[in-house]
C-alpha positions as CSV (number, residue, x, y, z in Angstrom):
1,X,50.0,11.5,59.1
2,X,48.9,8.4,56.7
3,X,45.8,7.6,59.0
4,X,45.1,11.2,58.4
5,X,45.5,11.1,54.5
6,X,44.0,7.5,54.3
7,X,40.7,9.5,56.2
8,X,40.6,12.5,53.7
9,X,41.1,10.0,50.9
10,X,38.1,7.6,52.1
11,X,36.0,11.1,52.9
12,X,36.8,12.6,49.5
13,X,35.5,9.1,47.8
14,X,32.5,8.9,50.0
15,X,31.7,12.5,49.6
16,X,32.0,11.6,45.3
17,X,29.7,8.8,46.0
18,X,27.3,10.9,47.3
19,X,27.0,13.2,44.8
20,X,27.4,11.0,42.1
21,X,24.7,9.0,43.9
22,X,22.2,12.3,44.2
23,X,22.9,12.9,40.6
24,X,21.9,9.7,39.9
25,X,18.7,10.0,41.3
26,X,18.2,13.7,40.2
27,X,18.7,12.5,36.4
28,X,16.6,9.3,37.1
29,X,13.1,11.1,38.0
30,X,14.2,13.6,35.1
31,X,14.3,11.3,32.2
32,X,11.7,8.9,33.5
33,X,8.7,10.6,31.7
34,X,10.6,10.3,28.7
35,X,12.1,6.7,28.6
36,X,10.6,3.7,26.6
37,X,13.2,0.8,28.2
38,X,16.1,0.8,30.9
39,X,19.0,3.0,30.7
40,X,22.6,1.2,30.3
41,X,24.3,4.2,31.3
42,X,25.8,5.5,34.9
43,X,23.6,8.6,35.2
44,X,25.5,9.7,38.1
45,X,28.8,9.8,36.8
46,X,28.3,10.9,33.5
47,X,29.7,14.3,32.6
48,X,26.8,17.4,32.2
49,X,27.4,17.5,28.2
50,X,26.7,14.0,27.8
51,X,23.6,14.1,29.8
52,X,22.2,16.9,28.2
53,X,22.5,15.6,24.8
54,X,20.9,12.1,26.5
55,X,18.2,14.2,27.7
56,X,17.5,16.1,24.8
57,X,17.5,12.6,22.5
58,X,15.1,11.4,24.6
59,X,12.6,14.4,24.7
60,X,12.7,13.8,20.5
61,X,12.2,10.6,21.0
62,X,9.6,11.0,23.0
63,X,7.6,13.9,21.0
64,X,8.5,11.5,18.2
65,X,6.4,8.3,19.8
66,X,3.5,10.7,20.6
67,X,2.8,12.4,17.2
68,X,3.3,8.6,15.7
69,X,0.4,7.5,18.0
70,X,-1.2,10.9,17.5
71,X,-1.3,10.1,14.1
72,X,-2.3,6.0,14.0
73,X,-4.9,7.0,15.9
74,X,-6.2,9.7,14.1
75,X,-5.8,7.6,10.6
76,X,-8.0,4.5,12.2
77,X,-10.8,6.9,12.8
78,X,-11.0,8.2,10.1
79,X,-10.8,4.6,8.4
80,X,-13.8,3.8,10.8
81,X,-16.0,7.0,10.3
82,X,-16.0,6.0,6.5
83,X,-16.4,2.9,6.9
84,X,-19.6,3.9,9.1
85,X,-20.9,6.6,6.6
86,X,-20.6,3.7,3.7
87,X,-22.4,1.0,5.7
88,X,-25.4,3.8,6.2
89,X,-25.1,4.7,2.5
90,X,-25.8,1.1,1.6
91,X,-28.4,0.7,4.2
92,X,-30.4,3.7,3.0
93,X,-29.3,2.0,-0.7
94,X,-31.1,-1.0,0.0
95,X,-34.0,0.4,1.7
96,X,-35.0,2.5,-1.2
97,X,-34.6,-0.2,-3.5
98,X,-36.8,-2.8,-1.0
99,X,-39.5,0.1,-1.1
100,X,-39.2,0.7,-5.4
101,X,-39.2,-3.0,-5.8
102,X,-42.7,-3.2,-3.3
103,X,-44.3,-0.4,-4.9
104,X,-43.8,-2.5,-8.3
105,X,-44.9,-5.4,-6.7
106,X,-47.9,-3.6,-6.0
107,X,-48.8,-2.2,-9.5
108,X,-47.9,-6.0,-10.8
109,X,-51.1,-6.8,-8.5
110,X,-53.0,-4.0,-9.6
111,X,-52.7,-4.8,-12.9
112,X,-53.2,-8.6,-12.2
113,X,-56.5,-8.0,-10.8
114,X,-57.4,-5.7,-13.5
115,X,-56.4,-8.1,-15.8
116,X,-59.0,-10.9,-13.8
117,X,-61.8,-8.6,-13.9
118,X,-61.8,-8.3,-17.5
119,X,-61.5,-11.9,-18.1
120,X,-64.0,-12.1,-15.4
121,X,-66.1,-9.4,-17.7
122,X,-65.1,-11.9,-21.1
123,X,-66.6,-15.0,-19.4
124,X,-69.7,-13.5,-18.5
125,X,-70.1,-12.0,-22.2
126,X,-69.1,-15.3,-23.6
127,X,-72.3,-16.8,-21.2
128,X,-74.5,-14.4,-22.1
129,X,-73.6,-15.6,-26.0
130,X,-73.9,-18.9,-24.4
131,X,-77.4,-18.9,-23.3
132,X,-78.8,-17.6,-26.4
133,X,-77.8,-20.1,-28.8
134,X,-76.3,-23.1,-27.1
135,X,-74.3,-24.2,-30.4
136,X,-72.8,-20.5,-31.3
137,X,-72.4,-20.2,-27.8
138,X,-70.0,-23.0,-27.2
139,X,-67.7,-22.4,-29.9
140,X,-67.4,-18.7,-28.8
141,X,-67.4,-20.2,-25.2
142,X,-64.0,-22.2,-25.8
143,X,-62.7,-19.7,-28.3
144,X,-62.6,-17.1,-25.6
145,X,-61.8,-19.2,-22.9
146,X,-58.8,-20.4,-24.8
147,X,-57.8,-16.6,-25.8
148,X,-58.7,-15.5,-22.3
149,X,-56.2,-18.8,-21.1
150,X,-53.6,-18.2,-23.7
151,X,-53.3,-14.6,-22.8
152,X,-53.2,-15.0,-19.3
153,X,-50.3,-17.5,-19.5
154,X,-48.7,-15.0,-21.8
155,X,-49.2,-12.0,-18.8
156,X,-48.2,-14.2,-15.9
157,X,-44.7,-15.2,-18.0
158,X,-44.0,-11.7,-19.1
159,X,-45.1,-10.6,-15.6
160,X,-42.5,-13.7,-13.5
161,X,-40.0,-12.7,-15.9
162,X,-40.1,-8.9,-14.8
163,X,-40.0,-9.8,-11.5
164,X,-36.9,-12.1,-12.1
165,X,-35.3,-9.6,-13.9
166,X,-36.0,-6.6,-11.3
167,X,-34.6,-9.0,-8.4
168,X,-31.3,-9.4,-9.8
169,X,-31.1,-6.3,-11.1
170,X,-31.9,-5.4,-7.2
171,X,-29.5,-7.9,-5.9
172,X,-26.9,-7.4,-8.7
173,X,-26.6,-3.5,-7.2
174,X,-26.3,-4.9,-3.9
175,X,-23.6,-6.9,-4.7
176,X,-21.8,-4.3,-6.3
177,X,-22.3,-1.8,-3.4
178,X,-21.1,-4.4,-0.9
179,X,-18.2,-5.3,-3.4
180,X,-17.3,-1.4,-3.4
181,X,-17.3,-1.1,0.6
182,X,-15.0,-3.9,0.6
183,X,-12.7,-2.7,-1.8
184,X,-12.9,1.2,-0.1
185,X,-12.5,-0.4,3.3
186,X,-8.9,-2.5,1.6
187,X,-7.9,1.0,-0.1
188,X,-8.2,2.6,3.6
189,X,-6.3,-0.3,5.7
190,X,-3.7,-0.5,2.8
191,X,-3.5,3.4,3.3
192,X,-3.6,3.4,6.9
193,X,-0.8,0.8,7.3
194,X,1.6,2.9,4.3
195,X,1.1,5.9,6.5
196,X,2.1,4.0,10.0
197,X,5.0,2.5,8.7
198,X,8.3,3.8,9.9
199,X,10.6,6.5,8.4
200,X,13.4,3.8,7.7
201,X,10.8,1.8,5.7
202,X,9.6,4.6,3.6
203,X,13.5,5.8,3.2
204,X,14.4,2.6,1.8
205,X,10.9,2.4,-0.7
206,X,12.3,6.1,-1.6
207,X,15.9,4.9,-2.1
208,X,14.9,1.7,-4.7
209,X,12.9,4.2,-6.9
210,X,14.8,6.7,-7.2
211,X,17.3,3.8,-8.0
212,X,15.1,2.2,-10.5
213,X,14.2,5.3,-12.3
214,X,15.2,5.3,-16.1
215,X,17.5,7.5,-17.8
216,X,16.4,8.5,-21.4
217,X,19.2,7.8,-24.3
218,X,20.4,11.4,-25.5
219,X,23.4,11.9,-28.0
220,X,25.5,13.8,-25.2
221,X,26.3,10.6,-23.8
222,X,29.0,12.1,-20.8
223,X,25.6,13.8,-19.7
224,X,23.7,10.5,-19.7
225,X,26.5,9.0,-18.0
226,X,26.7,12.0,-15.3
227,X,23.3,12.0,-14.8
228,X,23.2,8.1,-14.5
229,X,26.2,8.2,-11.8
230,X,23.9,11.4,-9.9
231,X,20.7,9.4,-9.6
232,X,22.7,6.5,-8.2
233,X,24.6,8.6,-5.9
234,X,21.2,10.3,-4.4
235,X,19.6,6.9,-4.1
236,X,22.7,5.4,-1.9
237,X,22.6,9.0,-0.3
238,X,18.8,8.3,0.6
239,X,19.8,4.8,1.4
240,X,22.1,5.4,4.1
241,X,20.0,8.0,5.7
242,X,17.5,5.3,6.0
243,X,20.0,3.1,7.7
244,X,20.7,5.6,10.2
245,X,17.3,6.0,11.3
């Protein structure tokens, strides 16, 4: 009689293990797709409610981790298409302003040449004058060629000067535009990383404003106080949800 009961002890324990041990396995492959580190539980002998709530945490964890990639993902391309669109908006920028500041360098030499041909036109008068009275001829000779000089050193400065100016004018733009890409490009990566932080983080941002928020002075002074002690309540309310994240 005890060999018998010692037999349908050891085939009752072996017959747990079994189940427990296809349990095991069964919840295993069923939480697998969901899991992001090892399990520290006994799957095969923990009771059905238990599991299911285990299973259920991990689903929401799991949709959880997806919609958070979903959404860091989405968030850096959309940091990198405008970051694109503002690189092409200073390339076409700078192009119109090489092809505004070559189409000025071209009148400058339009009106330089024009400029030579009537000095050109001046010199030949003044020889003209020169060869019919030698004398009259030289004064007006080195009167106009020292008009003709004085003038031309007067265009060529006011000309250099324009052209200074217009290049850093030019290049003045295109620091600005390259100062404004850099500054969009911070605004976007400071966004980026303020919407990827965790819930907890934001929680506890939340919790010190609301905590820091002022309470005007008013004459009902049990209202101020109530209203004090109902802002600091909601902020350590906030506070603790964040610590339970």
């Amino acid at each position: 009689m005890e060999e018998r009961l010692q037999q349908q002890e050891n085939f009752i324990e072996l017959e747990n293990a079994r189940i427990a041990n296809e349990q095991r396995s069964r919840r295993a492959d069923e939480l697998t797709p969901f899991l992001s580190g090892p399990i520290s539980v006994d799957l095969g002998t923990m009771p059905d409610a238990e599991y299911a709530a285990l299973l259920s945490d991990m689903k929401d964890a799991h949709a959880f981790r997806k919609e958070r990639e979903a959404r860091e993902a989405q968030a850096a391309k959309e940091a990198s298409e405008s970051a694109a669109k503002e690189q092409e908006r200073i390339k076409a920028e700078n192009a119109r302003l090489k092809a505004e500041s070559e189409a000025k360098e071209a009148e400058l030499a339009k009106e330089r040449a024009a400029n030579e041909a009537k000095l050109a036109a001046e010199r030949a008068e003044a020889k003209k004058l020169a060869d019919a009275s030698a004398a009259e001829a030289r004064k007006a000779q080195e009167a106009a060629n020292a008009k003709a000089a004085a003038e031309r050193k007067a265009r060529e400065k006011a000309e250099r000067e324009l052209a200074d100016a217009k290049r850093a004018e030019e290049q003045r733009k295109r620091d600005e535009a390259a100062a404004d890409l850099k500054r969009q490009q911070e605004e976007s990566e400071a966004k980026r990383k303020e919407e990827a932080a965790p819930d907890r983080a934001k929680l506890h941002r939340l919790a010190i404003q609301i905590g820091e928020l002022d309470v005007p002075t008013i004459k009902d002074t049990a209202l101020q106080k109530l209203i004090t002690e109902q802002r600091d309540k909601f902020s350590a309310w906030v506070e603790k949800k964040a610590e339970d994240l």
